[in-house]
PAKOL-721184 format. One record per residue (C-alpha): residue number from 1; z, x, y. Coordinates in pm, whole numbers, always signed. Each point is the difference from the previous one (the first is absolute). Layout:
pt nupa=NUM z=Z x=X y=Y
...
//
This chain:
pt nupa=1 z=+15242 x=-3774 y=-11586
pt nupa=2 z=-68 x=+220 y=-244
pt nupa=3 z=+211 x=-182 y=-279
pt nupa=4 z=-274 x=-261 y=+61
pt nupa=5 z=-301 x=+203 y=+11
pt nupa=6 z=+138 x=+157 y=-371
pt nupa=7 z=+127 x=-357 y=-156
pt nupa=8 z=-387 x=-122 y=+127
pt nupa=9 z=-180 x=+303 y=-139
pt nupa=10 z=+218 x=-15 y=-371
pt nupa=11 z=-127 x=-376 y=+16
pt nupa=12 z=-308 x=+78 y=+39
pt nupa=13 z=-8 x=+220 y=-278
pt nupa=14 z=+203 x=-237 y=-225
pt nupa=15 z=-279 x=-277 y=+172
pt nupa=16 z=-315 x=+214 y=-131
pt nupa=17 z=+189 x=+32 y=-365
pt nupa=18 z=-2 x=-343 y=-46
pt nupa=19 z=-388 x=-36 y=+122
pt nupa=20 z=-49 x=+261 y=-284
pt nupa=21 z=+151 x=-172 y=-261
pt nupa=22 z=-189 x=-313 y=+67
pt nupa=23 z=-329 x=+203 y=+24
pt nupa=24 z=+66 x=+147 y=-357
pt nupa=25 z=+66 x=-326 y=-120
pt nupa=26 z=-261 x=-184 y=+93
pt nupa=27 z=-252 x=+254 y=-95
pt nupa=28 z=-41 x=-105 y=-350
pt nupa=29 z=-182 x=-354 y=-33
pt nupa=30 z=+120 x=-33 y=-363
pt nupa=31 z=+372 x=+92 y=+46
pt nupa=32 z=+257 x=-274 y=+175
pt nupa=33 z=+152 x=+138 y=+266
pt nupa=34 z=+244 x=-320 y=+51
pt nupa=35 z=-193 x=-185 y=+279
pt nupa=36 z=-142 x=-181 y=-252
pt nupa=37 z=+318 x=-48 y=-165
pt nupa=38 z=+35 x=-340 y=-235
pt nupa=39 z=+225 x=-317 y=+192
pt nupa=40 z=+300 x=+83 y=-194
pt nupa=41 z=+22 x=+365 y=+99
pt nupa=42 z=-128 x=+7 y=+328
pt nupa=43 z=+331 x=-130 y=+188
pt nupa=44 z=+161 x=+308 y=-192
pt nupa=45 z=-252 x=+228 y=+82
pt nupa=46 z=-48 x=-94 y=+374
pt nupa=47 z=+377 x=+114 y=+63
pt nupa=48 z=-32 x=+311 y=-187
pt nupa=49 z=-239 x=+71 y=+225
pt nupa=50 z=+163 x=-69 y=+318
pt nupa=51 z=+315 x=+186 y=-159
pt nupa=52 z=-236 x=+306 y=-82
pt nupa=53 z=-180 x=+14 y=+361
pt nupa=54 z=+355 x=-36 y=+177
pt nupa=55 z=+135 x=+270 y=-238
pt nupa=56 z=-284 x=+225 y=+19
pt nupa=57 z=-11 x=+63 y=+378
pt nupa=58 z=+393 x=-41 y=+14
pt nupa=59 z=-26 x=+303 y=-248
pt nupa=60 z=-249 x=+174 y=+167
pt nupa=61 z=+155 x=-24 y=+330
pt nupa=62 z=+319 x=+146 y=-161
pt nupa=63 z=-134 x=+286 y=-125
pt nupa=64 z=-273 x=+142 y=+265
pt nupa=65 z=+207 x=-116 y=+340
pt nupa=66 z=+242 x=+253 y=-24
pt nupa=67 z=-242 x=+281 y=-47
pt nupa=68 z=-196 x=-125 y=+314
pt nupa=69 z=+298 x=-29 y=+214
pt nupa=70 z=+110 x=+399 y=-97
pt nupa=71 z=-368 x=+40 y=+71
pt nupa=72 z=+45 x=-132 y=+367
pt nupa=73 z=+323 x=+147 y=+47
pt nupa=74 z=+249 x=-304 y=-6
pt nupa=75 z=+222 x=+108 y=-257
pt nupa=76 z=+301 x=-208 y=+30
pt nupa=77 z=-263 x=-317 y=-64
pt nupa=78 z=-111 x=+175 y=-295
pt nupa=79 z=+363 x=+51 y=-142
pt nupa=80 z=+60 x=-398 y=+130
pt nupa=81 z=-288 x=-90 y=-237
pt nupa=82 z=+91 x=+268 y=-310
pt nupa=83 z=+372 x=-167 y=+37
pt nupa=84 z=-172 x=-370 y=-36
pt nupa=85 z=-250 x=+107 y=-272
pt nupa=86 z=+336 x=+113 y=-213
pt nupa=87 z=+137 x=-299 y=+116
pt nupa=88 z=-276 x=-225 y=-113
pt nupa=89 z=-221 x=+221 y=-196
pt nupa=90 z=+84 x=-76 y=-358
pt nupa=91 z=+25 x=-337 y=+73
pt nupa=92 z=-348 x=+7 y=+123
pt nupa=93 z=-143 x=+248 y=-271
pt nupa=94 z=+127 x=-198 y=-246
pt nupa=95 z=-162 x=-275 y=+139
pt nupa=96 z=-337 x=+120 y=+43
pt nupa=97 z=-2 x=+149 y=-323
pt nupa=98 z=+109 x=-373 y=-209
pt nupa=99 z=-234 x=-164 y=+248
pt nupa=100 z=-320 x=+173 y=-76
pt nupa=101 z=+31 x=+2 y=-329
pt nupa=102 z=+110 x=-314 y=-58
pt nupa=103 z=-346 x=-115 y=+178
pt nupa=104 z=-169 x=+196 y=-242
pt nupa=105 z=+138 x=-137 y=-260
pt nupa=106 z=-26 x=-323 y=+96
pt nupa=107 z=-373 x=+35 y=+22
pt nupa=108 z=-54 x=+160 y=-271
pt nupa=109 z=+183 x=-267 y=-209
pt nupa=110 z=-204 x=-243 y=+171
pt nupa=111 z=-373 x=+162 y=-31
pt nupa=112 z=+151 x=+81 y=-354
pt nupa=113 z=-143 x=+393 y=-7
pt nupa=114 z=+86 x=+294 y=+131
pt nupa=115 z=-127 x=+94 y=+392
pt nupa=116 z=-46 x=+356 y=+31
pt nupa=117 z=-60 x=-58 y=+386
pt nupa=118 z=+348 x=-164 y=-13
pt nupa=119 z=+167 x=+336 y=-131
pt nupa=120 z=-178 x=+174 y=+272
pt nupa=121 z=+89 x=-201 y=+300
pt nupa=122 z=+351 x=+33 y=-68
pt nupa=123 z=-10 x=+365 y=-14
pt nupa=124 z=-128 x=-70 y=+380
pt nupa=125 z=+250 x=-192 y=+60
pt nupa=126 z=+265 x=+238 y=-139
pt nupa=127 z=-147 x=+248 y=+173
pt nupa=128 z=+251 x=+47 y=+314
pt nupa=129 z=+246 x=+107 y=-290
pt nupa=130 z=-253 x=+330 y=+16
pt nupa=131 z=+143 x=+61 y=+361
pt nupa=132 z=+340 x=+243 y=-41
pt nupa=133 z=+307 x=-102 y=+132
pt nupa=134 z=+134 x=+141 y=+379
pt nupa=135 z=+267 x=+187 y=+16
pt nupa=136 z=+235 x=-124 y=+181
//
């Protein structure tokens, strides 16, 4: 039970990330954001996204579960997680990292400037890296 109270709770957190990101970028009026993407870019740009939210929370969930479950006490399901995370976790970090910026850049190329809201929502969304390993 408490594996799933933790993997909810990291998702959550990766969840309210991704609510930041699209709060900083649709602040600005003037600068694209990508929802108003052109016809020829939006296909690309609509699975970047869906790449970047599943790798964002999948991220997330990596990173702050195990500290929640040594938290709670259950630290054989913390080690079980650390053990996938090495398993999977470079996979996955590599993966959020190309996917985020190749959005970026894929707007950018599209609205044809540079988005200073774009460079700040991906430090949000690079921001579970911020979170320290557990040891395991």
């Amino acid at each position: 039970m408490n594996a799933l109270v933790a993997g909810l709770i990291a998702g959550l957190c990766g969840l309210l990330q991704l609510f930041a990101i699209m709060a900083i970028e649709m602040h600005d009026d003037k600068e694209k954001s990508g929802m108003l993407a052109s016809d020829s870019a939006f296909p690309i740009f609509a699975l970047l996204v869906m790449t970047e939210i599943m790798c964002v929370m999948a991220l997330s969930m990596y990173r702050i579960a195990p500290w929640l479950l040594r938290v709670t006490g259950d630290k054989w399901e913390a080690n079980r997680v650390t053990t996938a995370k090495k398993r999977y976790g470079t996979m996955l970090q590599r993966a959020t990292v190309i996917a985020t910026l190749a959005r970026r850049i894929v707007v950018m190329a599209d609205a044809g400037t540079f988005s200073s809201n774009l460079v700040l929502s991906l430090g949000v969304a690079l921001a579970a890296f911020l979170v320290p390993k557990p040891e395991v």
